[in-house]
C-alpha positions as CSV (number, residue, x, y, z in Angstrom):
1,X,-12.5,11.5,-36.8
2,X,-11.6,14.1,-34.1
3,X,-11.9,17.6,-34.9
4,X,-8.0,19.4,-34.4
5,X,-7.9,22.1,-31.7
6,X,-6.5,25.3,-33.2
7,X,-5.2,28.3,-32.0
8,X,-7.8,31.2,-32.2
9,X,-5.1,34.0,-33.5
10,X,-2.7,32.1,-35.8
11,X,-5.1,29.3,-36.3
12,X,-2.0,27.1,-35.3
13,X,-3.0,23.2,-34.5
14,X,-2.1,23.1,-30.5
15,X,-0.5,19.9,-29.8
16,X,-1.7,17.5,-26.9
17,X,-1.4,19.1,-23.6
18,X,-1.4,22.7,-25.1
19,X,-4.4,25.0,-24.3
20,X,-5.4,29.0,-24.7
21,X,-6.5,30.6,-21.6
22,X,-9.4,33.2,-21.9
23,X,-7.1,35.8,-21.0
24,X,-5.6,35.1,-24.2
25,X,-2.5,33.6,-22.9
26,X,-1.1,30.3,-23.1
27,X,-0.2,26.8,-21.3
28,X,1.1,23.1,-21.1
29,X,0.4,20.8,-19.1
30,X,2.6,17.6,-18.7
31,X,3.1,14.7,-16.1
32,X,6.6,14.0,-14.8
33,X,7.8,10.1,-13.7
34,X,5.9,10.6,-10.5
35,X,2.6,11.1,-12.0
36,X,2.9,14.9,-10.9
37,X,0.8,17.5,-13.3
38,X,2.8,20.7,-14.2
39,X,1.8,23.8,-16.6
40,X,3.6,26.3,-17.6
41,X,2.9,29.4,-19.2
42,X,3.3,32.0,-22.0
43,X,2.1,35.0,-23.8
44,X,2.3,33.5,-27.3
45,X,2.3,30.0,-28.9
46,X,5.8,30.8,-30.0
47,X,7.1,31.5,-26.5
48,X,5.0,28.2,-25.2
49,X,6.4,26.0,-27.9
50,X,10.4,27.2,-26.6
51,X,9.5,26.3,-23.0
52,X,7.9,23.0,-24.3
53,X,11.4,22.1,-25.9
54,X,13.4,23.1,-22.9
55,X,11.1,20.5,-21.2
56,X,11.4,18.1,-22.9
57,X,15.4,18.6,-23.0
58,X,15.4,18.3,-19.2
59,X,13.0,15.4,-19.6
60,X,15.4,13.6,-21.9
61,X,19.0,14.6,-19.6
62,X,17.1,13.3,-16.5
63,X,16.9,17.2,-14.9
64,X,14.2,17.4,-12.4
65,X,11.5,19.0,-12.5
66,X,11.3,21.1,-9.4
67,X,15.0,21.8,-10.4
68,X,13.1,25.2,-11.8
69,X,11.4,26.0,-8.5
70,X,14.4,24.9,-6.4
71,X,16.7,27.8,-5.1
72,X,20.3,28.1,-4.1
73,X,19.1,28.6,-0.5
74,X,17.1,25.1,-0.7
75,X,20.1,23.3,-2.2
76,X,22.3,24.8,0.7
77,X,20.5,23.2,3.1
78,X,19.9,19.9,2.0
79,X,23.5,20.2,1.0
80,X,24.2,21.0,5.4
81,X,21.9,17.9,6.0
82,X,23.7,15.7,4.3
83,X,27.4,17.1,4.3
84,X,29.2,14.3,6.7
85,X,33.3,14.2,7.5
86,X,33.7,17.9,8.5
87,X,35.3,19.2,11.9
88,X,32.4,20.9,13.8
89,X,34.1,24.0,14.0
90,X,34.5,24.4,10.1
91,X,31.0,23.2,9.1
92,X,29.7,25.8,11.6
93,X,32.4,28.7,10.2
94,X,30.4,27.3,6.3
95,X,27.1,28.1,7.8
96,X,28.2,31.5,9.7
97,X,29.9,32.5,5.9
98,X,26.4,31.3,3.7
99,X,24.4,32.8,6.0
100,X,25.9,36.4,6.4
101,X,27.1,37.1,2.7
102,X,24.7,34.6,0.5
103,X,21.8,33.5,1.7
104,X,20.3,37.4,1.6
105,X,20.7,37.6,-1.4
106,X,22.2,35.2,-4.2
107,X,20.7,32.1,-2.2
108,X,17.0,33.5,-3.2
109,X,17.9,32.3,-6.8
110,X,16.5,29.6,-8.5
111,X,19.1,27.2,-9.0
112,X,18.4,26.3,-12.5
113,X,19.0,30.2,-13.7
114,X,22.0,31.1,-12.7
115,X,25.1,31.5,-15.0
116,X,28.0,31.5,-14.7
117,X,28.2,35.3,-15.2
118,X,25.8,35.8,-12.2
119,X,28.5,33.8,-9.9
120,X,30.9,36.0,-11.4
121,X,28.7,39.2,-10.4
122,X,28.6,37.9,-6.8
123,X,32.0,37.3,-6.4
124,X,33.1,40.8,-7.7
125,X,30.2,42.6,-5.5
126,X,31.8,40.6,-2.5
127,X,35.3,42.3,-3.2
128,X,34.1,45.3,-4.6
129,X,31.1,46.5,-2.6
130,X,31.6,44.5,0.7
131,X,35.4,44.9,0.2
132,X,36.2,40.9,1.5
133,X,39.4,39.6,1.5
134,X,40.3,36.9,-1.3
135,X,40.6,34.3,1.6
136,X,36.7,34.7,2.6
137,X,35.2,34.4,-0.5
138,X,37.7,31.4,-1.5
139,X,35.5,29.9,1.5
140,X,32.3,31.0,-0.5
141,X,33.2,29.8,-3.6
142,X,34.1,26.5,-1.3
143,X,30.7,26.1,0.3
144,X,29.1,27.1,-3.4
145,X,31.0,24.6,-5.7
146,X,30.1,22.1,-3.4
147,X,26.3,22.5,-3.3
148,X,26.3,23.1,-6.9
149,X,28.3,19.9,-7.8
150,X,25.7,18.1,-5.5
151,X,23.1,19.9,-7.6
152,X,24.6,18.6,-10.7
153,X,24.9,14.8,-9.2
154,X,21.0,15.2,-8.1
155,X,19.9,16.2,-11.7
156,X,19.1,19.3,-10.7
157,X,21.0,21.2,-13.2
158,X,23.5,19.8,-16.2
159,X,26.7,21.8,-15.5
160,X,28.0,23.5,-12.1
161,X,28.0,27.4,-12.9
162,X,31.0,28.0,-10.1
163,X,33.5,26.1,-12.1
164,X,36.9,28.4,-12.4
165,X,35.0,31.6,-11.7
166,X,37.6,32.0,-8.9
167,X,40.7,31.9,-10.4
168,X,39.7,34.2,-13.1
169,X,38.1,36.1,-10.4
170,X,42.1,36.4,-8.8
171,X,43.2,37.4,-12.1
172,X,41.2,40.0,-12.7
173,X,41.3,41.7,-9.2
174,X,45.5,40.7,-9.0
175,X,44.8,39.2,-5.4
176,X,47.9,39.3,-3.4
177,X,48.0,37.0,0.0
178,X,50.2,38.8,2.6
179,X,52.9,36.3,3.2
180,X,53.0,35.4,7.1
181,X,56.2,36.0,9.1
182,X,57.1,35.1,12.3
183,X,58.7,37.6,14.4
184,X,62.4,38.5,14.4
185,X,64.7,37.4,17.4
186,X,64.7,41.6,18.3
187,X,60.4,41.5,17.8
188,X,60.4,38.1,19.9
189,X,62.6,39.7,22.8
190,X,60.6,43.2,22.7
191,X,57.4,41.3,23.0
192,X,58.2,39.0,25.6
193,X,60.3,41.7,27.8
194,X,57.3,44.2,27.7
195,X,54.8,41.0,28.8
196,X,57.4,40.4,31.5
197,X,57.5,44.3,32.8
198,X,54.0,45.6,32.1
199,X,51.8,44.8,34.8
200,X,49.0,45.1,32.8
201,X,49.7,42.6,30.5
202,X,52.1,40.2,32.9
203,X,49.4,37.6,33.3
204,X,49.4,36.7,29.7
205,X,52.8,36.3,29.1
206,X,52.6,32.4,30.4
207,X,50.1,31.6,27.2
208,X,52.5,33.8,24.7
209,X,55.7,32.3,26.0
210,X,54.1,28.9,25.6
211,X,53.2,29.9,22.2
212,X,56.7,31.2,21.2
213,X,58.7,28.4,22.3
214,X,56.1,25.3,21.2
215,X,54.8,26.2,17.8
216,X,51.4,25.1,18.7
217,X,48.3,26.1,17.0
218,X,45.8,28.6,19.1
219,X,43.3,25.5,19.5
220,X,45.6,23.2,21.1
221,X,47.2,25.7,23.5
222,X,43.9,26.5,24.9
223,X,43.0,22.6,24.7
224,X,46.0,21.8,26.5
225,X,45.3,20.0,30.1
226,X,47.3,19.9,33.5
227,X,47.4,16.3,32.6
228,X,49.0,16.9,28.3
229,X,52.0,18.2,30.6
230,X,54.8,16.2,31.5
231,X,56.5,18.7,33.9
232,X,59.4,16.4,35.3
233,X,60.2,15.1,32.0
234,X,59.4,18.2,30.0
235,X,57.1,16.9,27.7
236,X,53.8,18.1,26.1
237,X,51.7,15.7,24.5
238,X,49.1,17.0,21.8
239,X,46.3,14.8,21.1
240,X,43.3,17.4,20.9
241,X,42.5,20.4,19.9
242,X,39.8,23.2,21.5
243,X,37.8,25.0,19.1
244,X,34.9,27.6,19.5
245,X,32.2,29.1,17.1
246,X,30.3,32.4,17.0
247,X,26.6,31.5,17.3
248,X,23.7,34.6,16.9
249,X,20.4,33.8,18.4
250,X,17.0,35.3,17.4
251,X,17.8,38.6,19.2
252,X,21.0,38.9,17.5
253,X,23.3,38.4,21.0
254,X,26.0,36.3,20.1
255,X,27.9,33.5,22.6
256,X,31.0,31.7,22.1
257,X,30.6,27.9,21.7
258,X,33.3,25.1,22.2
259,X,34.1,22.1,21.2
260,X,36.9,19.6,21.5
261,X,38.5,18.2,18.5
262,X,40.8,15.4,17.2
263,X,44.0,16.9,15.5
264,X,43.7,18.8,12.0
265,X,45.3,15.3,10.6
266,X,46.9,12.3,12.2
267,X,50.7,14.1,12.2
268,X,49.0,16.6,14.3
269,X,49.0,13.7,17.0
270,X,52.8,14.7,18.5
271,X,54.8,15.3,21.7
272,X,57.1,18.1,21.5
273,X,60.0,18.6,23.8
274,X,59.4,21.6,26.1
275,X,62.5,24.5,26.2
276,X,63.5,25.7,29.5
277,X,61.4,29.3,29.5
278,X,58.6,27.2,28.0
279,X,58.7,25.1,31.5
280,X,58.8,28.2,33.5
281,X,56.0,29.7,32.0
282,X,53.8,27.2,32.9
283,X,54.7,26.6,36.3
284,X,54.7,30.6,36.8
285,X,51.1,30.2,35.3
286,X,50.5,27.2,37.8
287,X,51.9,30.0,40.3
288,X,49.7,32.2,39.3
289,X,46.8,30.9,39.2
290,X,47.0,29.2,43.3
291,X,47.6,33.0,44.3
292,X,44.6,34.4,42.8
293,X,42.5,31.3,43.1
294,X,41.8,30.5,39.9
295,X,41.3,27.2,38.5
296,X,39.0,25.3,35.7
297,X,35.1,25.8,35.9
298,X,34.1,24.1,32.7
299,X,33.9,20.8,30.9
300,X,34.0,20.7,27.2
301,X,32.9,17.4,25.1
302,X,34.4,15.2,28.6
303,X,37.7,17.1,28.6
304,X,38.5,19.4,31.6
305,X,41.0,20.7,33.7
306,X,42.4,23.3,31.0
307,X,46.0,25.6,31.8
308,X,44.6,28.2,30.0
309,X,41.6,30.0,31.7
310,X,40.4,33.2,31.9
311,X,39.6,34.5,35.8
312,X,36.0,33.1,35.4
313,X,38.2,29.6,34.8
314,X,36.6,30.1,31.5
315,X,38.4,28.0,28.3
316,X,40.5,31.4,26.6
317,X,39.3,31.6,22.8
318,X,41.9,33.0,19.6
319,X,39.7,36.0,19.3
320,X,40.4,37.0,23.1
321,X,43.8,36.3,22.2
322,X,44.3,37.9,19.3
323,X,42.6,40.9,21.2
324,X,44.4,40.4,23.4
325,X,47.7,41.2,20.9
326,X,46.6,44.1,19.3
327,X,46.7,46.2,22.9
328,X,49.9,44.8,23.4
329,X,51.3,45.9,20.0
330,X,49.8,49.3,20.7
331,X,50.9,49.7,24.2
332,X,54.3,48.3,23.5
333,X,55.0,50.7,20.8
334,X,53.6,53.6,22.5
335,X,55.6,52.9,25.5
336,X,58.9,52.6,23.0
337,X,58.2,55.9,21.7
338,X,58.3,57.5,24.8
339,X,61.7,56.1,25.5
340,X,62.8,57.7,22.1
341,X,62.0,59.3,19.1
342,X,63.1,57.1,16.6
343,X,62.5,53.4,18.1
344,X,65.2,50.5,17.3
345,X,62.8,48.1,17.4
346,X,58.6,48.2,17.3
347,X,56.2,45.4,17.4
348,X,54.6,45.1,13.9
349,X,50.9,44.2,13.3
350,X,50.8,40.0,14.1
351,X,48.6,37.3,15.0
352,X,48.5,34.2,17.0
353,X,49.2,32.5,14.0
354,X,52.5,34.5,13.6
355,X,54.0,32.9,17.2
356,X,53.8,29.8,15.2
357,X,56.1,31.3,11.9
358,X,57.9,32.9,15.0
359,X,59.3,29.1,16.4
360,X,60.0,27.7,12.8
361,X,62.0,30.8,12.0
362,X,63.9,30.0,15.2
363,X,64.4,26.2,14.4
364,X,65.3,27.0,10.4
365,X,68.0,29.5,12.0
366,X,69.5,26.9,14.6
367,X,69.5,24.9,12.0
368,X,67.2,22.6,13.3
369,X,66.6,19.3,11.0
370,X,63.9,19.8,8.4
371,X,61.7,16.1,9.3
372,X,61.9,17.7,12.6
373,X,60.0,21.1,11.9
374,X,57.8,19.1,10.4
375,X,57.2,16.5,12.9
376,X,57.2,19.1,15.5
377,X,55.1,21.6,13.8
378,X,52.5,18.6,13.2
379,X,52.6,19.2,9.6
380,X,51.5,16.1,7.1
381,X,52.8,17.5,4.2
382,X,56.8,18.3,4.3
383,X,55.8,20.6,1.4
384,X,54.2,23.2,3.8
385,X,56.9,22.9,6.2
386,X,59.6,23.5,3.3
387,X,57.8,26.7,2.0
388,X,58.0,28.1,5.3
389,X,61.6,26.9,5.6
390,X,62.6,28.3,2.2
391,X,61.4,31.6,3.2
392,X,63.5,31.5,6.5
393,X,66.4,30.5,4.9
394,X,65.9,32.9,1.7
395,X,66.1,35.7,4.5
396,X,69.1,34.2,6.0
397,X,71.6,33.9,3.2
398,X,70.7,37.2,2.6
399,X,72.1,38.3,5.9
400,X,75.0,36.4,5.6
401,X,76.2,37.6,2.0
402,X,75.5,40.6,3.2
403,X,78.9,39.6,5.5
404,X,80.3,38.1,2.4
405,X,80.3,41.7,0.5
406,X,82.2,43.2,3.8
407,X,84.7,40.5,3.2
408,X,85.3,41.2,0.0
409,X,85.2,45.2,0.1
410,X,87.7,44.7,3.0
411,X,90.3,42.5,1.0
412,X,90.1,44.6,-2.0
413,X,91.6,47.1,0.6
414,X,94.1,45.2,1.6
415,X,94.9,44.7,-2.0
């Protein structure tokens, strides 16, 4: 008969695969389904005998075990090797966002530790300390639920930490999205005149103008070609989309990378009547660009021949645009306030993405039909196109009651 191993201070009986080290420390050793040896270790037998049961619970649930040397950094990227169905341009914008605000720091985790109270310390040190916005670290928590739900699926770990940390994180902080608004008709002719009459600026009013009177995204007014024109007919078709991505190389010197898409969904596939300034701006941009001699000098995924170029005949991006915006909102204003103290009208602080609000508000307010908007605006759910239209219209029976309580002051007066 064997004699039993015992443990030399308690006297214990160590069970099979248990040992004491000469330091006076302890270990297991175990094989997993591969045949794979494994210790792990512990100041005392108590300690040992707690990992040993967590071991074997992870044993029994099917958890891997290099689940406990596996970090959130390692999971992200065999979560980008396998990730399939994404537009180019957003799986790059998911890489850009891990890679700047997680993989510094949180990603160095193991996976297998964190809690969900450590999510919920990195989302509040993202709003708190590096002061994002709710919309960036919605994208985040996008990329992070993800890769942990793959984690979960891969046995890694039993339940994903991320679940509903967000919207309690909203909760807690109040987050309040700034409700987009297109321009009014007094912003839209102020904006447009001073594009007109400011040198400076006169070469991009073709772009804007286009913007104003089509509706269409950033990406497919830059994607547009000579050839998605129907000049005679005054037709645009929209079949594609240009998109571009920040990349950083080694030295940290960043360049602007494009790529042509299909449309966000199939709605986005449209053609879209053009108005009779929308015409003229882009034959004054055709105009323009014969007199200065610019025309298209790249090729992007096949397509070529783009309107929109800068004088390098360079594809124009939405951050030069947007850039682009912000002079002309500060030289427009300035240039009001020198005409008088109090301005009737100033530009406020908008986007490209605004010029698009901007057209809907002018199609809810000529009544335009509402499977219209939405056909025209490329939208595949008539539930965003009616929460934009609800707001228009919320704004304009305002006005008009307005009008309605002049009535009635003015017949209590005849009365």
């Amino acid at each position: 008969m064997s004699q039993k191993r015992k443990d030399s201070k308690t006297r214990a009986v160590l069970k099979p695969g248990e040992g004491e080290r000469d330091n006076g420390t302890y270990y297991y050793r175990w094989q997993d389904k591969k045949g794979e040896r494994h210790y792990l270790y512990a100041k005392s037998l108590a300690e040992l005998r707690q990992k040993e049961e967590d071991i074997q619970r992870d044993i029994v649930d099917g958890i891997k075990t290099e689940a406990k040397y596996t970090t959130v950094n390692e999971m992200f990227d065999l979560w980008a090797q396998l990730k399939k169905g994404l537009k180019n341009n957003t799986f790059e914008n998911y890489k850009y966002m891990y890679n700047q605000f997680v993989r510094p720091g949180f990603g160095k985790y193991r996976i297998q530790s964190i809690k969900k109270s450590d999510v919920k310390r990195f989302y509040n040190n993202l709003a708190d300390d590096k002061g994002l916005q709710a919309s960036t670290i919605d994208s985040i928590h996008t990329i992070l639920h993800q890769v942990f739900d793959m984690a979960v699926d891969d046995d890694y770990i039993r339940n994903n930490p991320t679940n509903n940390v967000l919207k309690e994180l909203k909760k807690s902080h109040c987050f309040k999205t700034e409700k987009r608004r297109g321009l009014t008709q007094d912003e839209q002719a102020l904006f447009l005149s001073f594009l007109r009459k400011n040198h400076e600026y006169a070469h991009w009013y073709p772009v804007f103008a286009v913007m104003v009177g089509t509706g269409l995204r950033a990406g497919e007014v830059t994607g547009l070609r000579w050839c998605d024109i129907d000049l005679d007919e005054g037709i645009i078709d929209v079949n594609h989309t240009l998109v571009n991505y920040a990349h950083r190389d080694e030295s940290g010197k960043g360049r602007c990378y494009f790529n042509v898409n299909t449309p966000k969904t199939e709605a986005g596939n449209r053609q879209i009547p053009m108005l009779d300034f929308v015409k003229k701006a882009f034959l004054e941009e055709k105009r323009n660009q014969e007199i200065l001699g610019i025309s298209c000098k790249v090729i992007i995924d096949g397509y070529t021949d783009f309107i929109f170029v800068n004088r390098f005949g360079e594809a124009q991006n939405l951050g030069n645009l947007n850039k682009a915006i912000k002079r002309i909102i500060r030289d427009c204003n300035d240039d009001q306030f020198l005409k008088s103290d109090q301005p009737k009208v100033l530009l406020p602080n908008f986007s490209c993405h605004s010029l698009r609000h901007t057209f809907t508000t002018r199609m809810c307010e000529a009544g335009i039909n509402i499977k219209v908007i939405q056909d025209t605006l490329g939208h595949k759910d008539i539930s965003t196109t009616m929460n934009i239209y609800a707001d228009v219209t919320k704004d304009l029976k305002k006005k008009e009651f307005k009008g309605l309580d002049s009535y009635f002051s003015s017949s209590k007066k005849a009365e």
